[in-house]
C-alpha positions as CSV (number, residue, x, y, z in Angstrom):
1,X,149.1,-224.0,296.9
2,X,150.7,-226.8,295.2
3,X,151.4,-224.3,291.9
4,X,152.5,-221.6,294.1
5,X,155.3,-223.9,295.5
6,X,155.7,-225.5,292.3
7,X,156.9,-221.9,290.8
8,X,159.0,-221.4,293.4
9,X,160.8,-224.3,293.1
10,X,160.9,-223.7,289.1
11,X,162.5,-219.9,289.7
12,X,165.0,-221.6,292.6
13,X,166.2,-223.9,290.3
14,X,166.4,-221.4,287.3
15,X,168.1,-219.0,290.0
16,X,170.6,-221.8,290.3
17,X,171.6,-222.3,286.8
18,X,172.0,-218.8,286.0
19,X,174.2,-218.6,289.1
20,X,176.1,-221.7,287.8
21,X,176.6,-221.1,284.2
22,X,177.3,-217.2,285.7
23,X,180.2,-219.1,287.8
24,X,181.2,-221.4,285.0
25,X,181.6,-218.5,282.4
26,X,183.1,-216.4,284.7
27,X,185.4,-219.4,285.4
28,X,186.3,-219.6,281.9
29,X,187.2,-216.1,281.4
30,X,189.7,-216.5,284.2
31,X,192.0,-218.6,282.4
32,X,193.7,-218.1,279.0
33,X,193.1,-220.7,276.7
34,X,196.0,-223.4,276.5
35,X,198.6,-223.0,273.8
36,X,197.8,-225.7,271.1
37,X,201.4,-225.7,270.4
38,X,201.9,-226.6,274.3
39,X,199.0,-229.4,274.4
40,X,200.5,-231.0,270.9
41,X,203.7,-231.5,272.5
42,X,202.8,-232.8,275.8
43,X,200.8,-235.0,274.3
44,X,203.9,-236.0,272.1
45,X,205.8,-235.7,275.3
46,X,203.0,-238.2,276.7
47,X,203.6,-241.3,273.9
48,X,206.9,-241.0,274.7
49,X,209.4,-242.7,277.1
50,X,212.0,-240.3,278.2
51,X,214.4,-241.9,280.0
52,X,217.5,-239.7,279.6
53,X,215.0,-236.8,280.9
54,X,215.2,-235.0,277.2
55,X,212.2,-233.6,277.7
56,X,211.7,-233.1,282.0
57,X,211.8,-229.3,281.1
58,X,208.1,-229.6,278.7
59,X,205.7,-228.0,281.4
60,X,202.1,-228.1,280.1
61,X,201.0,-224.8,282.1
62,X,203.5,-222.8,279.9
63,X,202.5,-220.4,277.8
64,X,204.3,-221.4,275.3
65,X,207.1,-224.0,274.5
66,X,210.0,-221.6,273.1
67,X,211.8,-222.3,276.5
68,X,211.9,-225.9,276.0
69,X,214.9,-228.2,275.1
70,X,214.7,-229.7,271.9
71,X,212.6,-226.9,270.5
72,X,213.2,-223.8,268.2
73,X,210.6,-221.1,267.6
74,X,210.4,-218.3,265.5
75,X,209.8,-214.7,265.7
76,X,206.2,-215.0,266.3
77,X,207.0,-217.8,269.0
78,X,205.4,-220.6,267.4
79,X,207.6,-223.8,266.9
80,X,209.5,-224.3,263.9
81,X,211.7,-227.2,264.2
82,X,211.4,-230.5,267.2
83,X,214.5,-232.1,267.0
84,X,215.8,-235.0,269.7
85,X,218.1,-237.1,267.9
86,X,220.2,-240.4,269.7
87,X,218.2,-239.1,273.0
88,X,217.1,-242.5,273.6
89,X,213.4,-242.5,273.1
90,X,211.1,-244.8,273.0
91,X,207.2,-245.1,272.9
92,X,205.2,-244.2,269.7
93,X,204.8,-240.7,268.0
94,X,200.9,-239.3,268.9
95,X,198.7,-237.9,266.1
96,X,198.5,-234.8,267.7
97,X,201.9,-233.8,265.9
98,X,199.6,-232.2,263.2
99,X,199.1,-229.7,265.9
100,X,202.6,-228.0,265.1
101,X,201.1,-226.4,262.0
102,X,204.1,-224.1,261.7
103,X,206.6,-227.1,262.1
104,X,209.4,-226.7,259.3
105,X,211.8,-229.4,261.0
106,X,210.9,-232.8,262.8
107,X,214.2,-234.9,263.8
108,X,214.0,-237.4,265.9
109,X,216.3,-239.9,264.2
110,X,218.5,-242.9,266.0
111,X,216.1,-243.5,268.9
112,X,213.7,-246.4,269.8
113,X,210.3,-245.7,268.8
114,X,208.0,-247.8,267.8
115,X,204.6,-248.3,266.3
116,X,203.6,-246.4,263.0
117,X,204.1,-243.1,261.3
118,X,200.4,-240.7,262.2
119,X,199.4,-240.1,258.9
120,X,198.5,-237.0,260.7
121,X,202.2,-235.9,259.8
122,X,200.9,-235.5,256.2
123,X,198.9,-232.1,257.0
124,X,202.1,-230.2,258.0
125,X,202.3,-228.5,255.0
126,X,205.4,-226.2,255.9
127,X,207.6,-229.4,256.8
128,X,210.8,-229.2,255.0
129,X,212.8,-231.6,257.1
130,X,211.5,-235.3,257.9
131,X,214.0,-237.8,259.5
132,X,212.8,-240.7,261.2
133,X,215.8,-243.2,260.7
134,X,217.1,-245.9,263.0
135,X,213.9,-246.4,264.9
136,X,211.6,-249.2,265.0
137,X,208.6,-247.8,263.2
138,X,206.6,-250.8,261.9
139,X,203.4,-250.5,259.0
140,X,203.2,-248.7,256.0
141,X,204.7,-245.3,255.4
142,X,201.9,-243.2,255.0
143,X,200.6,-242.0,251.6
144,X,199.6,-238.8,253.2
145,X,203.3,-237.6,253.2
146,X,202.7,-237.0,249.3
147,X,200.8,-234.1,251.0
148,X,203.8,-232.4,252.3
149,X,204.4,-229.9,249.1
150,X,207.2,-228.3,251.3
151,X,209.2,-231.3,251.9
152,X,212.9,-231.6,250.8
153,X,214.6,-233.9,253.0
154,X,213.0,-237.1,253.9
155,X,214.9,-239.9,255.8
156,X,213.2,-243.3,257.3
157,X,215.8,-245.5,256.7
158,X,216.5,-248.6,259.0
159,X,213.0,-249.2,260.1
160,X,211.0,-252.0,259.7
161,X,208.1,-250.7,256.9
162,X,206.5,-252.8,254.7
163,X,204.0,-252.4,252.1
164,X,204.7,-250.6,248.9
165,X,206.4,-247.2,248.3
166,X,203.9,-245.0,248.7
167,X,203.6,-243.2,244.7
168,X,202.5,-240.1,246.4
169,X,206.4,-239.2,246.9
170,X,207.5,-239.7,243.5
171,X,205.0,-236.6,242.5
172,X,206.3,-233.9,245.7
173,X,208.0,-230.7,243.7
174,X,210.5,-229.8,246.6
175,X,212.0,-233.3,247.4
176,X,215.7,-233.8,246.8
177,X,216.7,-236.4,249.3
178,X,214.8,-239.8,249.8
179,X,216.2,-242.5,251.9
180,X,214.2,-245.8,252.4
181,X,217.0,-248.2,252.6
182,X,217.4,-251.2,255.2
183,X,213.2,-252.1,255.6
184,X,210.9,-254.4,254.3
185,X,209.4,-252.4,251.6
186,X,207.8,-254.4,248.4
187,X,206.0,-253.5,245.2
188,X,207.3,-251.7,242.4
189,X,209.7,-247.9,242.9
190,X,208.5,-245.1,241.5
191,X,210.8,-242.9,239.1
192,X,211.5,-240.6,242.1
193,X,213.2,-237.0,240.3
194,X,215.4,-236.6,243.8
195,X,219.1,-235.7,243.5
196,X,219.8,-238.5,246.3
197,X,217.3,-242.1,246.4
198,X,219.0,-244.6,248.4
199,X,216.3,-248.0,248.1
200,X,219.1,-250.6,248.9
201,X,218.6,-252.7,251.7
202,X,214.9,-254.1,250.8
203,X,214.9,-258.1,250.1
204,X,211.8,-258.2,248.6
205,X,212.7,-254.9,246.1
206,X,216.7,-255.9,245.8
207,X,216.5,-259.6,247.0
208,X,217.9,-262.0,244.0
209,X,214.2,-263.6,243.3
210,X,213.3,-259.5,242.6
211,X,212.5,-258.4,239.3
212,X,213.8,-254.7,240.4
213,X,217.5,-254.3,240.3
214,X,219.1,-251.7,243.2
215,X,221.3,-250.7,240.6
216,X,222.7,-247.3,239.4
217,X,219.2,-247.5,237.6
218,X,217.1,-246.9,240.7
219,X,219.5,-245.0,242.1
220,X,218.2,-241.8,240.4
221,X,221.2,-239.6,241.0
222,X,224.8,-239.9,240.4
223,X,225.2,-238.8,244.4
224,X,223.2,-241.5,245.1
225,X,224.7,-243.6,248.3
226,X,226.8,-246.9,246.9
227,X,226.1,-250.1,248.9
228,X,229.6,-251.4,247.2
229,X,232.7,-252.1,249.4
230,X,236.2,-250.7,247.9
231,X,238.5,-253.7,247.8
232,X,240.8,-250.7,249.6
233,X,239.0,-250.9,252.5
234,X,240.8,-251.7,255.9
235,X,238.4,-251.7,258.3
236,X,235.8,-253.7,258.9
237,X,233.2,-251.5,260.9
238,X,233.5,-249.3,257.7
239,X,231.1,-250.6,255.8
240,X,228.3,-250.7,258.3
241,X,228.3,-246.9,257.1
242,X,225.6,-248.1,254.5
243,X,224.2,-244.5,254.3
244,X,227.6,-243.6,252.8
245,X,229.1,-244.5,249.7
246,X,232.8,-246.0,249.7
247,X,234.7,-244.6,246.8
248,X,238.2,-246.4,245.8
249,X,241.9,-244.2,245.6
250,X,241.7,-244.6,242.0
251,X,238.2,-243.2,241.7
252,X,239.4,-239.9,243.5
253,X,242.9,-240.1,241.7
254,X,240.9,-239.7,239.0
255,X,238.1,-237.4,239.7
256,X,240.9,-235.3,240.8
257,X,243.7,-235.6,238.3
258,X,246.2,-237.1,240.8
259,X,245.5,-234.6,243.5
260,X,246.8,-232.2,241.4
261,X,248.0,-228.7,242.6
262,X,245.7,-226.9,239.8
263,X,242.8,-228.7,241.6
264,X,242.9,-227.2,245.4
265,X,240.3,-225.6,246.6
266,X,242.0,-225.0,250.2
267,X,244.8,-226.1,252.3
268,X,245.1,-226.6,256.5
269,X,246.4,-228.3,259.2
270,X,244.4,-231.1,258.4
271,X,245.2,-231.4,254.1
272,X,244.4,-230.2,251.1
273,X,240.8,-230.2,250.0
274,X,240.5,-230.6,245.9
275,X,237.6,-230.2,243.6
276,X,236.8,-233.3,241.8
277,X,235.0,-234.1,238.8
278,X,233.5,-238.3,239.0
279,X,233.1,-239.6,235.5
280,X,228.9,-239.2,235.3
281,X,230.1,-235.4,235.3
282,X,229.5,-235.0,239.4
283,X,231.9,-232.3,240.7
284,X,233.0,-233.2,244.3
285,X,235.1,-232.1,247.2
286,X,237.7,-234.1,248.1
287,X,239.5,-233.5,251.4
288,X,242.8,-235.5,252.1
289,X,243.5,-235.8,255.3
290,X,247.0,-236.5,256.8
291,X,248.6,-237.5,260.2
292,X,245.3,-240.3,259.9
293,X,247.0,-243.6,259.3
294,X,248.4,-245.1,262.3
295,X,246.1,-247.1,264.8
296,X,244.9,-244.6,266.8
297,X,243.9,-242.2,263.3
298,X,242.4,-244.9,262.2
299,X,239.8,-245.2,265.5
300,X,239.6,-241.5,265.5
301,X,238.6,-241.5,261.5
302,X,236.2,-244.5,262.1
303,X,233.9,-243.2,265.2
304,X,234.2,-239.5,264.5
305,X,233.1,-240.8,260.6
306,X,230.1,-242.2,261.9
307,X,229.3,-239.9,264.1
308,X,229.5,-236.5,261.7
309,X,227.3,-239.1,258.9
310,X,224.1,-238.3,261.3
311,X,224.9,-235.0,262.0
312,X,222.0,-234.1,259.4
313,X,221.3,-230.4,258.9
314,X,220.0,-228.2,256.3
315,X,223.2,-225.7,257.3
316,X,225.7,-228.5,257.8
317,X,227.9,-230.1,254.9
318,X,226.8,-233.5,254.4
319,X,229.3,-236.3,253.8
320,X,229.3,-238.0,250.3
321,X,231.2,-240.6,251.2
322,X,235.0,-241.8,252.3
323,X,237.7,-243.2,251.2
324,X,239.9,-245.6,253.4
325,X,242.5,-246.8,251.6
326,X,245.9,-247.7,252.6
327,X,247.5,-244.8,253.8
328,X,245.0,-243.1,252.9
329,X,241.7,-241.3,254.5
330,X,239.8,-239.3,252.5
331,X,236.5,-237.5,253.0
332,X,234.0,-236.5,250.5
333,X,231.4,-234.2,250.0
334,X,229.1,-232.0,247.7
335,X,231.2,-229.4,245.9
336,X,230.3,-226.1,247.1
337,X,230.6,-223.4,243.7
338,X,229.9,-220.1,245.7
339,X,233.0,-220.7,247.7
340,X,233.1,-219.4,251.0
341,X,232.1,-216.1,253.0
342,X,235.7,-215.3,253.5
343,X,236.5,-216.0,249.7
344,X,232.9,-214.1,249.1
345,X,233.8,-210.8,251.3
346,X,236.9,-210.0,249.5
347,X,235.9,-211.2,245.8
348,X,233.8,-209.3,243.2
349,X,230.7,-209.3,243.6
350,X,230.6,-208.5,247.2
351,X,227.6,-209.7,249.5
352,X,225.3,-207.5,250.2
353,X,223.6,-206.9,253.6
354,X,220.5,-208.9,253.4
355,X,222.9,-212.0,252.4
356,X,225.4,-211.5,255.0
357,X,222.6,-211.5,257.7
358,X,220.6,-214.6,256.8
359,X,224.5,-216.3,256.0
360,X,224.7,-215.1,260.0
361,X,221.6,-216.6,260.8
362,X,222.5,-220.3,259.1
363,X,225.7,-220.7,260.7
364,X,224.0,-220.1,263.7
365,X,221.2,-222.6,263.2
366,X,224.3,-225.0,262.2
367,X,225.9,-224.6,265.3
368,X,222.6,-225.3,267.3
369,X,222.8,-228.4,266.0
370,X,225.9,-229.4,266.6
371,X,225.7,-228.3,269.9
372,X,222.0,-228.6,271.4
373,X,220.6,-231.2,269.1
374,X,223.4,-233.9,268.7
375,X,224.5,-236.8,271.1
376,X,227.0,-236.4,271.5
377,X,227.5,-233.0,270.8
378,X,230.0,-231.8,268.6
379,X,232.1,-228.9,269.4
380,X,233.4,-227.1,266.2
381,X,236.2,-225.5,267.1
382,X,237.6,-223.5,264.2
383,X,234.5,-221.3,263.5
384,X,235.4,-218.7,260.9
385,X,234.3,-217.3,257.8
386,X,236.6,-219.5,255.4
387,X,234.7,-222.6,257.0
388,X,231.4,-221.3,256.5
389,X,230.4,-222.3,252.4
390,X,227.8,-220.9,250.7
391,X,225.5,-223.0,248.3
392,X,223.8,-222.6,244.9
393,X,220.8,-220.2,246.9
394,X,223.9,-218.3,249.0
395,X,222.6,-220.5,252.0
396,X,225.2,-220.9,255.0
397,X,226.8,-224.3,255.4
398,X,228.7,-225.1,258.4
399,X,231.8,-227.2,256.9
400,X,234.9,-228.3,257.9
401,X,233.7,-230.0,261.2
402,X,234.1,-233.1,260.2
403,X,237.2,-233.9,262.3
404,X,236.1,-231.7,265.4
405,X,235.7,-232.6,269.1
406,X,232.8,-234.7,269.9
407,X,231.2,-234.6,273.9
408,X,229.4,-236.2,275.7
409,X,226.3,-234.1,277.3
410,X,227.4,-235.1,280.9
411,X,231.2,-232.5,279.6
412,X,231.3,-229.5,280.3
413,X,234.7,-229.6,278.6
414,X,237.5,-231.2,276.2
415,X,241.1,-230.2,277.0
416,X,243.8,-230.9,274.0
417,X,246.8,-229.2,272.3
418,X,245.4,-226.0,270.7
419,X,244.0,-225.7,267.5
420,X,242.5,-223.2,265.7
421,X,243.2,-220.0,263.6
422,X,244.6,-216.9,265.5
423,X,242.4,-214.4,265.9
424,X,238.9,-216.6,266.6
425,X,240.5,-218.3,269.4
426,X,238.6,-218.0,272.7
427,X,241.1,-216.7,275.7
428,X,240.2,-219.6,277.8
429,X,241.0,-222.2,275.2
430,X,244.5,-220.3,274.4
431,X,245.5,-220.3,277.8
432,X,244.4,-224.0,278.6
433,X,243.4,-226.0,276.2
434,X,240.1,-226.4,277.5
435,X,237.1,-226.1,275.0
436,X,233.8,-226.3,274.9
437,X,230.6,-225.2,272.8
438,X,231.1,-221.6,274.2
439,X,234.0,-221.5,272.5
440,X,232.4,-222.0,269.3
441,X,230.4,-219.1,270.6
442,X,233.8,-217.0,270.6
443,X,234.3,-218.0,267.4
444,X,231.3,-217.1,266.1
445,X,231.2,-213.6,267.3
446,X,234.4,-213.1,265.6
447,X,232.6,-214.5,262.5
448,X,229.9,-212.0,262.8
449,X,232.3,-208.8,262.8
450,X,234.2,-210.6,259.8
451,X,230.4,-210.4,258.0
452,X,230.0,-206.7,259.7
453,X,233.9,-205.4,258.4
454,X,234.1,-207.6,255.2
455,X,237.7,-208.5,256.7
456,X,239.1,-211.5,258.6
457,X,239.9,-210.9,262.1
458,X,243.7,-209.9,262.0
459,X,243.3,-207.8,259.0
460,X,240.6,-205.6,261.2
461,X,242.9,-205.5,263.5
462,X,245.9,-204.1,262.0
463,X,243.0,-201.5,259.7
464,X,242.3,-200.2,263.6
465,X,245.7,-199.0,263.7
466,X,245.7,-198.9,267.8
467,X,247.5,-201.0,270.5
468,X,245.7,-203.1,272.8
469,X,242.5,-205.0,272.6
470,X,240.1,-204.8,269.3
471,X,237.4,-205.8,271.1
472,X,237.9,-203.0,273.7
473,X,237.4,-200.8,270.5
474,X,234.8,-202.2,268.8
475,X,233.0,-201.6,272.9
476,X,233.4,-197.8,272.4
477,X,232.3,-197.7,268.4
478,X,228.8,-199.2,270.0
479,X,228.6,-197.2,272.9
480,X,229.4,-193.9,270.7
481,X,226.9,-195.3,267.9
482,X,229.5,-194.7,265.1
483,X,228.9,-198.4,264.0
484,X,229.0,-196.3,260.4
485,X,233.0,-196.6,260.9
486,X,232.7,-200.4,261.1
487,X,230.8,-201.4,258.2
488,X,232.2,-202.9,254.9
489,X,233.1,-200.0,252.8
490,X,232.1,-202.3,250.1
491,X,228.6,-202.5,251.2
492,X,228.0,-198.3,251.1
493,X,225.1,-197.1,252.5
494,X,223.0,-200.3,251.6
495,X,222.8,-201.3,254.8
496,X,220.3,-201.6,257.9
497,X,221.7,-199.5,260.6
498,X,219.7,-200.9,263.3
499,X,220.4,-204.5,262.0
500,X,224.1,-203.8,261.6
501,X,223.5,-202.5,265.8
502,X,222.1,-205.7,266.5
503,X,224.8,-207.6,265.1
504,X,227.5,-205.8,267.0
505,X,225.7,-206.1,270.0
506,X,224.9,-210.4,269.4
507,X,229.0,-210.3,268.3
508,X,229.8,-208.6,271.8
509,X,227.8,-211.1,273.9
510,X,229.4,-214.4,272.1
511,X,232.9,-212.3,273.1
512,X,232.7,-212.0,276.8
513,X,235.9,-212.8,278.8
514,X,234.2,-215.2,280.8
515,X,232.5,-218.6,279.1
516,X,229.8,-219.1,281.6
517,X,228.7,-215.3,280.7
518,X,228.4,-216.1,276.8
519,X,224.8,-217.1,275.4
520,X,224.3,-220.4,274.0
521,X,223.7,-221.0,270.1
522,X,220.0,-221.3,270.6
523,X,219.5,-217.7,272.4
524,X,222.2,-216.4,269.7
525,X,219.7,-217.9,266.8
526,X,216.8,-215.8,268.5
527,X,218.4,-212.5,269.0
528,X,219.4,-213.0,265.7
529,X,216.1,-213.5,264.4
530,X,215.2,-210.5,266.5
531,X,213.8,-212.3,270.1
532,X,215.5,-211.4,273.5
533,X,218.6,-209.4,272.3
534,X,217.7,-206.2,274.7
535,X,217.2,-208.2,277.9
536,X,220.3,-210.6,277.3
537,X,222.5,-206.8,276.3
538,X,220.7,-205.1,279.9
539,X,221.7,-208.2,281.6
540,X,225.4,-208.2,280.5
541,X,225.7,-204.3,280.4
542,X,224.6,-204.6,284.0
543,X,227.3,-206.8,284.9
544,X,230.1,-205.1,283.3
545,X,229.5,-202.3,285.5
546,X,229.5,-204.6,288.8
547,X,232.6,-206.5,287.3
548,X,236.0,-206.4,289.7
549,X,238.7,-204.6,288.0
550,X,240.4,-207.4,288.3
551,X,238.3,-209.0,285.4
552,X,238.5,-206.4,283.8
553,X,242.3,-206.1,283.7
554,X,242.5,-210.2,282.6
555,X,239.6,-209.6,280.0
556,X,241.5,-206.8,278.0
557,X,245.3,-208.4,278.4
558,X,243.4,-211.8,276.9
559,X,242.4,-209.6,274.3
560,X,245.4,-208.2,273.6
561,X,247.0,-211.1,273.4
562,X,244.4,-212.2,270.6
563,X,243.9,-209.3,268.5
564,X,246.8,-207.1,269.3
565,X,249.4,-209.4,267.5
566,X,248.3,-208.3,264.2
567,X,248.5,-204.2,265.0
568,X,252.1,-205.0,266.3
569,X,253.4,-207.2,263.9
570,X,256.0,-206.1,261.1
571,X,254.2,-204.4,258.4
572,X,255.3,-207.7,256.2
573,X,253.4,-209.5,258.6
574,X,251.1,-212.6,256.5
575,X,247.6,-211.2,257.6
576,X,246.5,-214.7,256.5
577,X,244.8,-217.1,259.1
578,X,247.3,-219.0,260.7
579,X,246.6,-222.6,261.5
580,X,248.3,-223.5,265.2
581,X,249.4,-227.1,265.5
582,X,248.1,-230.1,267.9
583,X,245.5,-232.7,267.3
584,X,241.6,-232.0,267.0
């Protein structure tokens, strides 16, 4: 009897678990498993104080992150770059970072955080970009970074680290800019190989009672940042720039032959830019800058210096250094020898389609950051193929937006006297002054057909030989799929036709009359890359056709009023950009 019921109870209770673990597997099967990507960041998201709300848009039940500000994904839709730069944080970074294997950029210079670098950070092995500056990170930095084979740029400057240099980064293959100025590092430097070491700022490395010396010695290349003040300089605040080096007017007179005419590289409303040569041999752009000397240039040339001197991005020009001399302001930078795309498209040899598409895809990425990544943001302004230059690799770099419009987050707009080069000028910043990142967007879709044509915008339009908006045209070519009629004769039939679509179709979106109606930068660097570019073109082309005809009336006279001056100009019209006047 007592068996009998002791079975029973022994088959319940075996009945039970089956019917549990059933349930539980069941249970399982229900749900996907969570994104790893999507429990990394929240768990960065987590060690973090947000208290601007940077990151109140990081949901945990997403399926994946690519949605979230602050983040960038590729094809595939796994995350590529975290940047949140001068967004206030605070907290300390979690281990689970290592999480983002596929993590090329990490920025999350000029906030607050605190506590140490995760040596965790040393198994993402793709990492390329590393900027941790102006925090208050404490402890050693981590020899595990010597893991990061990928690693170019690395930047953890004005922090309090102490402890030795870790040797580790003297032996990483990719590295060509190290900055570990202004902590409390000790022990002796390695012979770092880097094109740019900055050490300076270390008492117990450069202190007096040091046996190492932050001399030209340690500073391992000849663009290395100086720490020295020109006896030119007039304003104080200046030389707190310490990441920047401070060149006198007779260094540049120099470098440049006395700003001679032989020597320009290119002219514009703002002055003359020159190629310099230093006397260690390193050539140099040097762009003089005019209308800068009175009080208020000197404010403007002060914050907007400071401001551009973070604006760190692998498709952004970097800033050498300045000049502030009397009557004088003067910008330098790295000397660019592939010249521009615009120079590019019409010299021998030409650029052929793969190039043109991945320069499309840089100057995108550039403009993200400038836009979605900075704080403030930074509207460019004059986007156009002769201010997009082209390194040693034929990589995009976003220049001349050194002087641009910077604004705050809480701006939806900057109104001032136009400026800008006919022809890339958005209608709503022609007609009122007002700009704003989607009119960079304008810009850029110009700059797209420029790579598509292999001409600047007002010599397309006077090779279309027809009255009234190019853009209007350019509609019909797509919706008649003779795209063959817009594509650089120079290029042939080495071209993509599907890619060359694609662009057309991303250049038609950044051109819509209306702002609001305009992607931002960071859908434009997907559909670009291939992501979202059929839903964003269904959504528009489903618009147009709803659109009054009053819009439609204003979008094609704005047009003409852009593109048609070319087409009826005199035939000895100068097709060359124009330059309109008024202050940035």
């Amino acid at each position: 009897m007592i068996m009998s019921l002791y079975s029973k109870n022994s088959l319940l209770l075996l009945l039970l678990c089956f019917l549990i673990n059933t349930f539980l597997f069941n249970l399982c099967l229900s749900f996907e498993a969570r994104n790893p990507e999507v429990e990394a960041l929240t768990a960065i998201k987590e060690g973090l104080n947000d208290p601007r709300g940077a990151l109140s848009n990081w949901d945990e039940d997403s399926v994946d992150p690519c949605s979230w500000s602050m983040i960038t994904c590729n094809s595939d839709n796994l995350v590529t770059s975290l940047g949140a730069p001068s967004q206030g944080l605070s907290g300390s970074l979690s281990w689970m970072i290592a999480n983002l294997t596929n993590l090329k950029q990490l920025l999350l210079q000029n906030n607050n955080i605190s506590g140490h670098i995760p040596k965790e950070i040393g198994y993402l092995h793709n990492l390329q970009t590393l900027d941790l500056s102006n925090n208050k990170l404490s402890g050693h930095i981590p020899h595990s970074l010597g893991f990061l084979d990928h690693l170019k740029y690395l930047r953890v400057n004005n922090n309090s680290f102490s402890g030795a240099v870790p040797l580790p980064l003297a032996t990483l293959p990719q590295l060509t800019f190290l900055d570990l100025s202004y902590n409390n590092l000790s022990g002796p430097v390695p012979n770092f190989p880097t094109k740019t070491f900055n050490i300076f700022g270390n008492p117990l490395i450069c202190g007096s009672h040091s046996s190492e010396k932050c001399s030209e010695s340690i500073l391992a290349s000849p663009l290395a940042f100086s720490i020295n003040q020109s006896s030119d300089i007039q304003e104080e605040d200046l030389i707190k720039l310490g990441n920047l080096r401070s060149f006198t007017i007779k260094e540049l007179r120099g470098a440049t032959d006395n700003f001679s005419s032989k020597n320009i590289l290119g002219a514009g409303g703002f002055g003359n830019v020159y190629k310099g040569k230093l006397e260690d041999g390193t050539i140099i752009a040097v762009k003089r800058l005019k209308d800068l000397t009175g009080p208020t240039g000197i404010l403007q040339f002060r914050t907007e210096l400071e401001m551009i001197s973070l604006a760190i991005h692998r498709n952004l020009l970097r800033i050498v250094g300045y000049c502030a001399a009397t009557n004088e302001r003067i910008l330098v930078y790295p000397y660019m020898p592939n010249g521009s795309v615009a120079s590019r498209l019409r010299g021998k040899p030409g650029l052929d389609w793969n190039t043109r598409k991945r320069i499309a895809i840089g100057a995108a990425r550039g403009l993200l950051y400038l836009h979605e990544q900075c704080d403030p943001k930074i509207i460019h302004r004059d986007v156009k193929a002769a201010n997009i230059l082209l390194d040693d690799y034929f990589e995009a770099i976003v220049g001349d937006f050194g002087l641009a419009k910077l604004l705050d987050h809480a701006e939806s707009h900057v109104t001032t006297a136009v400026r800008g080069t006919v022809g890339h000028i958005a209608p709503e910043y022609l007609s009122t002054g007002q700009s704003s990142e989607k009119t960079d967007v304008f810009g850029f879709g110009i700059l797209l057909l420029e790579l598509i044509t292999g001409m600047r915008a007002l010599e397309f339009g006077k090779s279309m030989n027809q009255k009234g908006a190019v853009l209007e045209r350019v509609k019909k070519i797509q919706r008649e799929k003779n795209i063959e009629s817009l594509v650089d004769v120079e290029l042939g039939v080495n071209y993509d036709k599907i890619d060359v679509g694609e662009m057309i179709q991303v250049a038609l979106l950044c051109t819509q009359y209306q702002p609001a109606h305009r992607p931002k930068m960071s859908d434009v660097v997907r559909m670009l890359e291939g992501d979202g570019l059929a839903e964003k073109w269904a959504a528009s082309h489903n618009y147009i056709h709803t659109t009054s005809n009053h819009i439609s009336r204003e979008n094609s006279k704005s047009q003409s009023s852009l593109f048609g001056m070319a087409m009826n100009a005199d035939d000895d019209y100068d097709a060359h950009c124009m330059e309109l006047s008024g202050p940035r």
